[in-house]
mmCIF file of the N, C-alpha and C atoms, coordinates in Angstrom:
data_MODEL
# 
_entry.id   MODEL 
# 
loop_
_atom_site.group_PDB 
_atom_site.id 
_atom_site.type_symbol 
_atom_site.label_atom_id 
_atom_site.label_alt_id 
_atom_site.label_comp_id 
_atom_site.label_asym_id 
_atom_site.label_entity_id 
_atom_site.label_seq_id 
_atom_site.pdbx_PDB_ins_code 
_atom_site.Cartn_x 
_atom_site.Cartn_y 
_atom_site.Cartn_z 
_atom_site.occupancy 
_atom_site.B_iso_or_equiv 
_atom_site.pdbx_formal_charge 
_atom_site.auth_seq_id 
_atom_site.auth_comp_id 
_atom_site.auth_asym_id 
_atom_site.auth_atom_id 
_atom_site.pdbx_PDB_model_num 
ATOM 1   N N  . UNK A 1 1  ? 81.799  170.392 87.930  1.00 0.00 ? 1  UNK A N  1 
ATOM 2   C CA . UNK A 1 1  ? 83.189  170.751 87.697  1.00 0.00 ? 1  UNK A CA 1 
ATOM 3   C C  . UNK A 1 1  ? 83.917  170.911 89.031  1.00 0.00 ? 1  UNK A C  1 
ATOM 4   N N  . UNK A 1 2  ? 85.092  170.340 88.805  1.00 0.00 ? 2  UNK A N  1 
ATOM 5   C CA . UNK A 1 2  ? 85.856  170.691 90.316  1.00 0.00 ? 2  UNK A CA 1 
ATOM 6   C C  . UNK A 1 2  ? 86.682  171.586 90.464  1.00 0.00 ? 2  UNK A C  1 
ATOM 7   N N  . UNK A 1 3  ? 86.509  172.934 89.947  1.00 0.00 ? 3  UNK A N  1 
ATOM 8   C CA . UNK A 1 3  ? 87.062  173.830 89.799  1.00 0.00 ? 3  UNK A CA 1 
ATOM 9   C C  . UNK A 1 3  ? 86.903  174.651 91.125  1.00 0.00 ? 3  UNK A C  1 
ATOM 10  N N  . UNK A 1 4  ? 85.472  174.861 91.256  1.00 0.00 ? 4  UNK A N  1 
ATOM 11  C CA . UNK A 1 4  ? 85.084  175.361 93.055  1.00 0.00 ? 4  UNK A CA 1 
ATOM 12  C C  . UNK A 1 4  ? 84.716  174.653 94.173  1.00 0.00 ? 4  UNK A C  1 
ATOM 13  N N  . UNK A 1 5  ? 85.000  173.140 93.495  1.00 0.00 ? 5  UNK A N  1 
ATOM 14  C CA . UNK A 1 5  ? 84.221  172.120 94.931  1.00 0.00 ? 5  UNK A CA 1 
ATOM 15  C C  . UNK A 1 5  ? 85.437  171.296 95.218  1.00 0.00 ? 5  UNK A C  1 
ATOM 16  N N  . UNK A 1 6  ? 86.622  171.573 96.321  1.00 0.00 ? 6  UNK A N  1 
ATOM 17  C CA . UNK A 1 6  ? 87.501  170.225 97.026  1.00 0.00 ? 6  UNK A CA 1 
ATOM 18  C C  . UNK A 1 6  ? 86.869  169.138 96.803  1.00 0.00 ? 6  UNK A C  1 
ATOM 19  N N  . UNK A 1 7  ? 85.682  168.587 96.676  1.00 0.00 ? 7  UNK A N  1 
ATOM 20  C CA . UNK A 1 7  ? 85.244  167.355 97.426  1.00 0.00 ? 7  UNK A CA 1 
ATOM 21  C C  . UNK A 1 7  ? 84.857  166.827 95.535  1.00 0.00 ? 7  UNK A C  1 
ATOM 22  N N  . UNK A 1 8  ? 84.970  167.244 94.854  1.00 0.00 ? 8  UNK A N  1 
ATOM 23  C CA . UNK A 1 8  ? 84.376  166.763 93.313  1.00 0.00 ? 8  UNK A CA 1 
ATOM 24  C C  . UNK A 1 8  ? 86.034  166.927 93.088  1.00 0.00 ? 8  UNK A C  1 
ATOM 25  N N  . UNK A 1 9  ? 87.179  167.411 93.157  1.00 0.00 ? 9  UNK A N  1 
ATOM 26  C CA . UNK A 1 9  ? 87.877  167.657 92.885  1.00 0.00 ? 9  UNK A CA 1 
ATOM 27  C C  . UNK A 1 9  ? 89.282  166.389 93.770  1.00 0.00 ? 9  UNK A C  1 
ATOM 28  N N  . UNK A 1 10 ? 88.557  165.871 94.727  1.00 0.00 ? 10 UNK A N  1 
ATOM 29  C CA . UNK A 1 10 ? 89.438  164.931 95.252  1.00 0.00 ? 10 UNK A CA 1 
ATOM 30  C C  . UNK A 1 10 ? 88.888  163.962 94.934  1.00 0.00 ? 10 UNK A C  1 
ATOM 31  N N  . UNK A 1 11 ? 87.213  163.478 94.615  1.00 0.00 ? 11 UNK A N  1 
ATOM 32  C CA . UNK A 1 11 ? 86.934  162.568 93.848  1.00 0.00 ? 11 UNK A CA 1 
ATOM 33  C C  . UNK A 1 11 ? 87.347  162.022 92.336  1.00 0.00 ? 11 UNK A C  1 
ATOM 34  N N  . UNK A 1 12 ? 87.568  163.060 91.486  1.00 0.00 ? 12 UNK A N  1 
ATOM 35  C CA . UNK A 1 12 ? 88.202  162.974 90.414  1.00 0.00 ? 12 UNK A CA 1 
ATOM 36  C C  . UNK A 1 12 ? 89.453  162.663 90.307  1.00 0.00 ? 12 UNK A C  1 
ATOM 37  N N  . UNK A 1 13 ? 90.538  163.015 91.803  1.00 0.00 ? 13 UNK A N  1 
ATOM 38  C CA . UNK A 1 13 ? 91.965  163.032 91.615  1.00 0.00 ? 13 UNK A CA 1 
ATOM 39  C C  . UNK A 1 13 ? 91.663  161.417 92.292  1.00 0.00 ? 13 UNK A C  1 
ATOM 40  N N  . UNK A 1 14 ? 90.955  160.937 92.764  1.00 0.00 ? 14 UNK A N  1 
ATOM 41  C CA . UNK A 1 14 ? 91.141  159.735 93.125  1.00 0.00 ? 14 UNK A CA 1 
ATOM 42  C C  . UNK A 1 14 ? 90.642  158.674 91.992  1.00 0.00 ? 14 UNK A C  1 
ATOM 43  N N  . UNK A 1 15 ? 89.750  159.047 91.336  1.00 0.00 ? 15 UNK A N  1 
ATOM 44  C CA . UNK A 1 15 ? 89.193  158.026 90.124  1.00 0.00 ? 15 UNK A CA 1 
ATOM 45  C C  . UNK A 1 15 ? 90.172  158.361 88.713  1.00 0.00 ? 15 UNK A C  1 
ATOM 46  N N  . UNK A 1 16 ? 90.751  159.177 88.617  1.00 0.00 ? 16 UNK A N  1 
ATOM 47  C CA . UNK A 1 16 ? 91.235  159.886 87.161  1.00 0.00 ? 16 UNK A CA 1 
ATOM 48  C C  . UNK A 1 16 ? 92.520  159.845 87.136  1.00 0.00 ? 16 UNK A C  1 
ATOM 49  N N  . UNK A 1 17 ? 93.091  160.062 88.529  1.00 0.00 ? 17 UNK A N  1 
ATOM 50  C CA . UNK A 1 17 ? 94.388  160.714 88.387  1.00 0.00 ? 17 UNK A CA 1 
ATOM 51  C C  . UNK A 1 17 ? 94.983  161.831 87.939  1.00 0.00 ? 17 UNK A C  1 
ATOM 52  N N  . UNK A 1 18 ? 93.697  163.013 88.002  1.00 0.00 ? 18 UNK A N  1 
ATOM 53  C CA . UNK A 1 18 ? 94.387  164.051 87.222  1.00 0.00 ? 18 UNK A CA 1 
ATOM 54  C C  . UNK A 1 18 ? 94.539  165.225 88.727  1.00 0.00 ? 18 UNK A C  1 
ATOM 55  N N  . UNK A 1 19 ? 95.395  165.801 88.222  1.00 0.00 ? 19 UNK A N  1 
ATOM 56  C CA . UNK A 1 19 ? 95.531  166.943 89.601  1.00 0.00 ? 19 UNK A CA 1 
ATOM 57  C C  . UNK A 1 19 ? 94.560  168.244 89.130  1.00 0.00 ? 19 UNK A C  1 
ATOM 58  N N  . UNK A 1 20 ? 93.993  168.941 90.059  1.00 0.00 ? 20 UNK A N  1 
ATOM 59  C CA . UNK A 1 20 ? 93.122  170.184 89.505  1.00 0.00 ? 20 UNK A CA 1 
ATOM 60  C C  . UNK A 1 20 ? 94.779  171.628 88.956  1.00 0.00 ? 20 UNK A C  1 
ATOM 61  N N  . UNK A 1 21 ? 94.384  172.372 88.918  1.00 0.00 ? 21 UNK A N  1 
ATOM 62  C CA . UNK A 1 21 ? 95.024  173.423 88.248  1.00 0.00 ? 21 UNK A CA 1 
ATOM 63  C C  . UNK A 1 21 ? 95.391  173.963 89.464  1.00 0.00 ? 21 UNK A C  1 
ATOM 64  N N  . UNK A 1 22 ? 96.915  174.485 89.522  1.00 0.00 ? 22 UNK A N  1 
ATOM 65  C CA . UNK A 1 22 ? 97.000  175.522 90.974  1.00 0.00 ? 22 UNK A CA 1 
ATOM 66  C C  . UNK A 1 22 ? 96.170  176.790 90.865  1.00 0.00 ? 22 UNK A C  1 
ATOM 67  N N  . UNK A 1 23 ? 95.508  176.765 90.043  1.00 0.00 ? 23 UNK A N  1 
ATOM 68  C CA . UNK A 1 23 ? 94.525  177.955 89.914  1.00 0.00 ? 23 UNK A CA 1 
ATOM 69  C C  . UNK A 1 23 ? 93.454  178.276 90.703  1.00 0.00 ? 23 UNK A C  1 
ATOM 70  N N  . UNK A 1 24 ? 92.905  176.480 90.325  1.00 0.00 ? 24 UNK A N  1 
ATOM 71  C CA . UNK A 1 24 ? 91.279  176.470 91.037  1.00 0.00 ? 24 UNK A CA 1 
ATOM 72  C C  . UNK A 1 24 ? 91.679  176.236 92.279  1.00 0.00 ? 24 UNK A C  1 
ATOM 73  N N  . UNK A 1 25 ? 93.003  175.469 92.670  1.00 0.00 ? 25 UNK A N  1 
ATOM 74  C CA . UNK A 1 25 ? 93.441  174.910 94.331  1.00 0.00 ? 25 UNK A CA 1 
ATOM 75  C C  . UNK A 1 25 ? 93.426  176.430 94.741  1.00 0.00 ? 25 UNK A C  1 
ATOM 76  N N  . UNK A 1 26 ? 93.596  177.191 94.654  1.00 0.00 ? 26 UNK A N  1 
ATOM 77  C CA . UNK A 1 26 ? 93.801  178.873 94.839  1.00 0.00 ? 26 UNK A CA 1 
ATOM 78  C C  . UNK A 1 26 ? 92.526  179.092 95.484  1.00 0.00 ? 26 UNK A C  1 
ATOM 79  N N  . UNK A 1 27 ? 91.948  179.320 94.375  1.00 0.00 ? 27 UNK A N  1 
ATOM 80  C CA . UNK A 1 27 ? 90.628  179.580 94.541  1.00 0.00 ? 27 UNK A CA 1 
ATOM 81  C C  . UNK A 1 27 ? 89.394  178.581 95.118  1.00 0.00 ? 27 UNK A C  1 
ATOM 82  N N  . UNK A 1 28 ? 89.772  177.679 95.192  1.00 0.00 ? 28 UNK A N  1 
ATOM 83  C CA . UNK A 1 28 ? 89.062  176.516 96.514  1.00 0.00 ? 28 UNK A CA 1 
ATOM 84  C C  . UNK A 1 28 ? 89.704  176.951 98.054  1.00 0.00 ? 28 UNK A C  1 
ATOM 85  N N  . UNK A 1 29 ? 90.601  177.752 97.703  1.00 0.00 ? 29 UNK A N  1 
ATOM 86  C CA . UNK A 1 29 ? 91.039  177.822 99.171  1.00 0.00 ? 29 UNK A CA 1 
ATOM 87  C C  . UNK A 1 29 ? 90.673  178.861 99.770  1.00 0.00 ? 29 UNK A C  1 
ATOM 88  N N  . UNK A 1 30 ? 90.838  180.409 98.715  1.00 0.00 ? 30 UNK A N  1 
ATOM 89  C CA . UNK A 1 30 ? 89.652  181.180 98.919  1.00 0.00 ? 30 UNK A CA 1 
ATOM 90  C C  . UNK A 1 30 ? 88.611  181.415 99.428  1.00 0.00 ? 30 UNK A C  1 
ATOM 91  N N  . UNK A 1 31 ? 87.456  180.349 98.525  1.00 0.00 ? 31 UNK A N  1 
ATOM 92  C CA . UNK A 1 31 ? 86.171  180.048 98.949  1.00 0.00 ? 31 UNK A CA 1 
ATOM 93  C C  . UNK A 1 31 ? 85.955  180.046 99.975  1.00 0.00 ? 31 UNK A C  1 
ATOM 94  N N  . UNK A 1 32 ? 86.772  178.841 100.364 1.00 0.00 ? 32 UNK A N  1 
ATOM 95  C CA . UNK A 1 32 ? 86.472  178.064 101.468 1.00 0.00 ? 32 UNK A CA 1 
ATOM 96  C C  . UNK A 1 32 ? 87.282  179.054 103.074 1.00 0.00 ? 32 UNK A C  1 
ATOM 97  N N  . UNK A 1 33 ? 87.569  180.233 102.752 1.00 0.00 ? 33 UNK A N  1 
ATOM 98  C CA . UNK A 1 33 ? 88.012  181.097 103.932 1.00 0.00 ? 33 UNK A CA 1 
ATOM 99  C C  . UNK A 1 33 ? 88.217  180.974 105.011 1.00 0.00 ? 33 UNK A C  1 
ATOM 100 N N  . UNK A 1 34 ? 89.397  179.825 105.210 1.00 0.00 ? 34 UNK A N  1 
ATOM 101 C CA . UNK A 1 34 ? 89.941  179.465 106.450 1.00 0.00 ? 34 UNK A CA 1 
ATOM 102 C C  . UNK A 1 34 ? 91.110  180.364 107.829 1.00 0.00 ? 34 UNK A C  1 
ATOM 103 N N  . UNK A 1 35 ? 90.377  180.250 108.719 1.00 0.00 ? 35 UNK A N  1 
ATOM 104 C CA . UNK A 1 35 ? 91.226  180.905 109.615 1.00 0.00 ? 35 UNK A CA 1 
ATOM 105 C C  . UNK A 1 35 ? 92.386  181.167 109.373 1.00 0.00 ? 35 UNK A C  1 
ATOM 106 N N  . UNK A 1 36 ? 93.301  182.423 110.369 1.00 0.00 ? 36 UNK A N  1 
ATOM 107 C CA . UNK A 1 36 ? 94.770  183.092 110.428 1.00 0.00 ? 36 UNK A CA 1 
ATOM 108 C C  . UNK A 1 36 ? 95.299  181.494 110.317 1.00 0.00 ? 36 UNK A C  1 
ATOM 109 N N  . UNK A 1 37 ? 95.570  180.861 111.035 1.00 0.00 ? 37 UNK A N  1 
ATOM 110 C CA . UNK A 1 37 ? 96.230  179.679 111.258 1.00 0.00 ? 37 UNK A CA 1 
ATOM 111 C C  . UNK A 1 37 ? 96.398  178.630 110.230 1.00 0.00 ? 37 UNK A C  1 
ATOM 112 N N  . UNK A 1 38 ? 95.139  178.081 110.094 1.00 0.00 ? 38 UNK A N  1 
ATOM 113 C CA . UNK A 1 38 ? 94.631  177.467 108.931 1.00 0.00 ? 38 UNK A CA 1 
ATOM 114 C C  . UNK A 1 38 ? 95.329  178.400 107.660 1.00 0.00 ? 38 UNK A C  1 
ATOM 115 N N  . UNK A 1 39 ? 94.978  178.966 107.133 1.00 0.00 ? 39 UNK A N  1 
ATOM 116 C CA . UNK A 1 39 ? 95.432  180.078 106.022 1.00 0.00 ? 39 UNK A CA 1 
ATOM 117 C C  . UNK A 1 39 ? 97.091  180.034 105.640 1.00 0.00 ? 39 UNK A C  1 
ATOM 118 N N  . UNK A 1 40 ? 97.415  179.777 106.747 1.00 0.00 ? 40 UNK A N  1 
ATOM 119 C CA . UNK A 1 40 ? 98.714  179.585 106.620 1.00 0.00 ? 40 UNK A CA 1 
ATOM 120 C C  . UNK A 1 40 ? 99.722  178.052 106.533 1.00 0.00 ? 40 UNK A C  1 
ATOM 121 N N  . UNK A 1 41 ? 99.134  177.256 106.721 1.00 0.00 ? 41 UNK A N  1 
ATOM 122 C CA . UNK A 1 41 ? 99.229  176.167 106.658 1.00 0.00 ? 41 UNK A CA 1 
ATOM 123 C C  . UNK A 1 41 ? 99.182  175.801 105.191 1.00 0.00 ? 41 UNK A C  1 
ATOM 124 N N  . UNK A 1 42 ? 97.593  176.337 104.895 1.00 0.00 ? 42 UNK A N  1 
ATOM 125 C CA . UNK A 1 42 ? 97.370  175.960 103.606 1.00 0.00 ? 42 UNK A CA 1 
ATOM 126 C C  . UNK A 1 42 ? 98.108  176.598 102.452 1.00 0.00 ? 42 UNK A C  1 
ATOM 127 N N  . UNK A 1 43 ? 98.508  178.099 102.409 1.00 0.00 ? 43 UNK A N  1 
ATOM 128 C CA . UNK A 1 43 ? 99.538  178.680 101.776 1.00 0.00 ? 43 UNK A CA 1 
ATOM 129 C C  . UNK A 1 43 ? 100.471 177.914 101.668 1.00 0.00 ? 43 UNK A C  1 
ATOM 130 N N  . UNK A 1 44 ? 101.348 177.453 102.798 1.00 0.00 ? 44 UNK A N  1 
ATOM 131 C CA . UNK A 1 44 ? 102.518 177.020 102.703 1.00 0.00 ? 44 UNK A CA 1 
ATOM 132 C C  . UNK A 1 44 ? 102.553 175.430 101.892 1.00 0.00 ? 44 UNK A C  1 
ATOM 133 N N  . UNK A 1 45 ? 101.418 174.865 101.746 1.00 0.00 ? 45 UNK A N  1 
ATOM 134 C CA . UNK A 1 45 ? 101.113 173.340 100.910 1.00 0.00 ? 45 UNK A CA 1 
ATOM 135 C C  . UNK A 1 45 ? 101.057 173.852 100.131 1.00 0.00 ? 45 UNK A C  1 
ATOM 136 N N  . UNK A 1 46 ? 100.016 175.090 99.806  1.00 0.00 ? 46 UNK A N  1 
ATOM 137 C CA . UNK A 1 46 ? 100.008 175.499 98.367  1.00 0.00 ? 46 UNK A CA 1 
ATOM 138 C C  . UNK A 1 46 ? 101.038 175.862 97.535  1.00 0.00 ? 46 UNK A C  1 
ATOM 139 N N  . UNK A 1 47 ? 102.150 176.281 97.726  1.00 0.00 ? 47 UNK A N  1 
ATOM 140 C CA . UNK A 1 47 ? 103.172 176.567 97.262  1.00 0.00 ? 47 UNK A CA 1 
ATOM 141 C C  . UNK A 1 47 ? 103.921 175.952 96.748  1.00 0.00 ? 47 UNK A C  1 
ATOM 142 N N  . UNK A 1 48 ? 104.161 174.497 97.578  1.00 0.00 ? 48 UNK A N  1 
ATOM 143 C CA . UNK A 1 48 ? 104.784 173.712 97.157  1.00 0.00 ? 48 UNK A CA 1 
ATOM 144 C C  . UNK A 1 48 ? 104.337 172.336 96.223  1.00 0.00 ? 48 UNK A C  1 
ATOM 145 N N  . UNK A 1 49 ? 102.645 172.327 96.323  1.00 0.00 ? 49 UNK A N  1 
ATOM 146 C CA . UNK A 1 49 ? 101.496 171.746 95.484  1.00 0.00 ? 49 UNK A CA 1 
ATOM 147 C C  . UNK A 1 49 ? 101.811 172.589 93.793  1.00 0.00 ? 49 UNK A C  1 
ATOM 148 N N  . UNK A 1 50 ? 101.791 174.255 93.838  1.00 0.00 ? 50 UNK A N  1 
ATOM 149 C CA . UNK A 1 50 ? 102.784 174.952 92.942  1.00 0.00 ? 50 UNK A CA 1 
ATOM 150 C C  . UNK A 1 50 ? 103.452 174.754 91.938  1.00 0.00 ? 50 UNK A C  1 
ATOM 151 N N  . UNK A 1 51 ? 104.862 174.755 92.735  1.00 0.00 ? 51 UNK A N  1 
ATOM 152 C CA . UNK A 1 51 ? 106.186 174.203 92.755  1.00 0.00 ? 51 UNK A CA 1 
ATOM 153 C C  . UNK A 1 51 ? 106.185 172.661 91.814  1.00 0.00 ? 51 UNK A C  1 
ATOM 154 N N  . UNK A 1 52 ? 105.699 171.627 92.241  1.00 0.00 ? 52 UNK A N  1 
ATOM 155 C CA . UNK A 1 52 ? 105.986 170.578 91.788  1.00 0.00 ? 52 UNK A CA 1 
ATOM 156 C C  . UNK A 1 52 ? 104.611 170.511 90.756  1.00 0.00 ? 52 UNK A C  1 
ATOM 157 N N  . UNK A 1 53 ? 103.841 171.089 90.613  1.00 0.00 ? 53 UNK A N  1 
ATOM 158 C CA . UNK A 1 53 ? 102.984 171.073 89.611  1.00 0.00 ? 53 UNK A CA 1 
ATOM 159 C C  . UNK A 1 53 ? 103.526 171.305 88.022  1.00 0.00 ? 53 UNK A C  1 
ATOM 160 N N  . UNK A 1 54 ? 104.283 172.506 88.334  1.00 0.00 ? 54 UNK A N  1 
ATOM 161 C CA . UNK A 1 54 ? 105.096 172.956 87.328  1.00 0.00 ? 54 UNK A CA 1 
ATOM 162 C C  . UNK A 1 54 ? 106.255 172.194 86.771  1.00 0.00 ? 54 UNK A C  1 
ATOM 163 N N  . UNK A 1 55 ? 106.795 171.754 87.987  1.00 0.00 ? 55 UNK A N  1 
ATOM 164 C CA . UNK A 1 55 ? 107.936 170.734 87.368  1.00 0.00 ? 55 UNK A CA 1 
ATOM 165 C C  . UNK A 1 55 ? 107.046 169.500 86.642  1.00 0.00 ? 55 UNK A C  1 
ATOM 166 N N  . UNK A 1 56 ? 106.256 169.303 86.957  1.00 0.00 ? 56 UNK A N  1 
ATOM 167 C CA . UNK A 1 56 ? 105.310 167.573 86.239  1.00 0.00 ? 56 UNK A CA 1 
ATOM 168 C C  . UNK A 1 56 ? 105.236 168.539 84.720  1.00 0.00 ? 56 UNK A C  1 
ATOM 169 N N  . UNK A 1 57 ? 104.650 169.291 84.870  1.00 0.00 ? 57 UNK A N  1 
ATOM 170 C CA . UNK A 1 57 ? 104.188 169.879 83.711  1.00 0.00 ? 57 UNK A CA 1 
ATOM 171 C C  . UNK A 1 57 ? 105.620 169.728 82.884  1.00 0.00 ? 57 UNK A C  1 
ATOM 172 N N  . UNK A 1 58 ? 106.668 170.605 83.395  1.00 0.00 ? 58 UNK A N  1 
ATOM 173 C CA . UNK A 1 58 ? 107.907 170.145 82.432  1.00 0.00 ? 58 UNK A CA 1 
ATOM 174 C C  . UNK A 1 58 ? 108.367 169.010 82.217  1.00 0.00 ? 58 UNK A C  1 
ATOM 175 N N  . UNK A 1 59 ? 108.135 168.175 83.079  1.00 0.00 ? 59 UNK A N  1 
ATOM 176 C CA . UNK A 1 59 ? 108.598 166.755 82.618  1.00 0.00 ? 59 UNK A CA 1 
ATOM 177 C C  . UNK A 1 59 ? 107.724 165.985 81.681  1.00 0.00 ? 59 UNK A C  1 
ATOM 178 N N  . UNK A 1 60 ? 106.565 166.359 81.957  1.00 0.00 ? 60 UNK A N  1 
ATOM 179 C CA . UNK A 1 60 ? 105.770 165.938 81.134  1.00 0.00 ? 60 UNK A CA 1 
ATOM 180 C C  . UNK A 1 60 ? 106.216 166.363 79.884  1.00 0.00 ? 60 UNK A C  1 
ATOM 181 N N  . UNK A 1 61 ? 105.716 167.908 79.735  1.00 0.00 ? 61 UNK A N  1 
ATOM 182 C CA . UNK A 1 61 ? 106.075 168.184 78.517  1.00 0.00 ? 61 UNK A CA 1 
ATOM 183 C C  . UNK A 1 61 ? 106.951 167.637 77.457  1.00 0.00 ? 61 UNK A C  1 
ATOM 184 N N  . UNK A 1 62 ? 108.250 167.345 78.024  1.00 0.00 ? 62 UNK A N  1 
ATOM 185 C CA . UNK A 1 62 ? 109.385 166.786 77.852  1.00 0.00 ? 62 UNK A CA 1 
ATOM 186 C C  . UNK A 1 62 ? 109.508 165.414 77.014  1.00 0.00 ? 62 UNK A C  1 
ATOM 187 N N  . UNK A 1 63 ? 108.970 164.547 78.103  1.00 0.00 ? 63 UNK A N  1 
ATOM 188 C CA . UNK A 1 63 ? 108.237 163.073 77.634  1.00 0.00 ? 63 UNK A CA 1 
ATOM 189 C C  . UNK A 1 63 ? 107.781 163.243 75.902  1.00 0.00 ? 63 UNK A C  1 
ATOM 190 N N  . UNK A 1 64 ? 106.145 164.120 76.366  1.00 0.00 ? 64 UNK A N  1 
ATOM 191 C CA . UNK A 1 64 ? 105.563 163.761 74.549  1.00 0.00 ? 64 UNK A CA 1 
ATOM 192 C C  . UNK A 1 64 ? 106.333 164.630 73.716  1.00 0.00 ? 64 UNK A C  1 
ATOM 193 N N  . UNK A 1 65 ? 107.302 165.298 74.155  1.00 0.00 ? 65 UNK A N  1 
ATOM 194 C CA . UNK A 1 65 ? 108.026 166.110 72.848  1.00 0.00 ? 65 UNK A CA 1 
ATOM 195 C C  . UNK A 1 65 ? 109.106 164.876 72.194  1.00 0.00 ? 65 UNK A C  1 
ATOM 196 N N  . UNK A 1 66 ? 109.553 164.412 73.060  1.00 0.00 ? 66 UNK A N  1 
ATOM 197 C CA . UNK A 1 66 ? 110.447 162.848 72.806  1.00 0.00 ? 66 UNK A CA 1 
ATOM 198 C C  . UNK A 1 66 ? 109.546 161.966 72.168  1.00 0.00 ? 66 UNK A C  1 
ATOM 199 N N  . UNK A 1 67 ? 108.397 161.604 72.760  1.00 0.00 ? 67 UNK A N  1 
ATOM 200 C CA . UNK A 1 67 ? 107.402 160.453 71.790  1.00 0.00 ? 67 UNK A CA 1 
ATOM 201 C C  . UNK A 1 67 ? 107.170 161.279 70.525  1.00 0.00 ? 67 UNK A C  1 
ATOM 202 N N  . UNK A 1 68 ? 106.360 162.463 70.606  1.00 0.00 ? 68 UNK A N  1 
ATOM 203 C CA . UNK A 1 68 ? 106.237 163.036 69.227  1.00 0.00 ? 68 UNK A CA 1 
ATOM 204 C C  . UNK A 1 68 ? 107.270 162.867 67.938  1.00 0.00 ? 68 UNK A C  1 
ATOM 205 N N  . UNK A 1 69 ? 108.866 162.917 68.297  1.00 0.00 ? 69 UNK A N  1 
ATOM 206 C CA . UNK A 1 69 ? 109.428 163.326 67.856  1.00 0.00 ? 69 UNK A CA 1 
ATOM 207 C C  . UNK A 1 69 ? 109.498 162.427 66.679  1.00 0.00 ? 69 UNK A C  1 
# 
């Protein structure tokens, strides 16, 4: 599962196309306990990895509520 492993988790986003959850990206970043510097870098991607996660999700949503309909 690529829930705690970057590296199963960028393999999948490269064969699948699916993005992991800003959940587990959270918590992969966690894990993986990168320096003051680093830490902050990665926060600031994370946020905006976030950000547009949520908007796909609404657009998505959006989409099959229109096909469903």
């Amino acid at each position: 599962m690529y829930h705690y492993d970057p590296n199963t988790a960028l393999e999948e986003l490269t064969e699948e196309a699916t993005l992991p959850n800003p959940v587990h990206v959270r918590d992969m970043i966690l894990r993986k306990r990168p320096g003051p510097d680093k830490s902050l870098e990665l926060n600031r991607l994370f946020l905006e990895y976030q950000k547009f996660f949520g908007e796909t999700q609404k657009l998505g949503k959006e989409i099959l509520k229109q096909l469903a309909a």
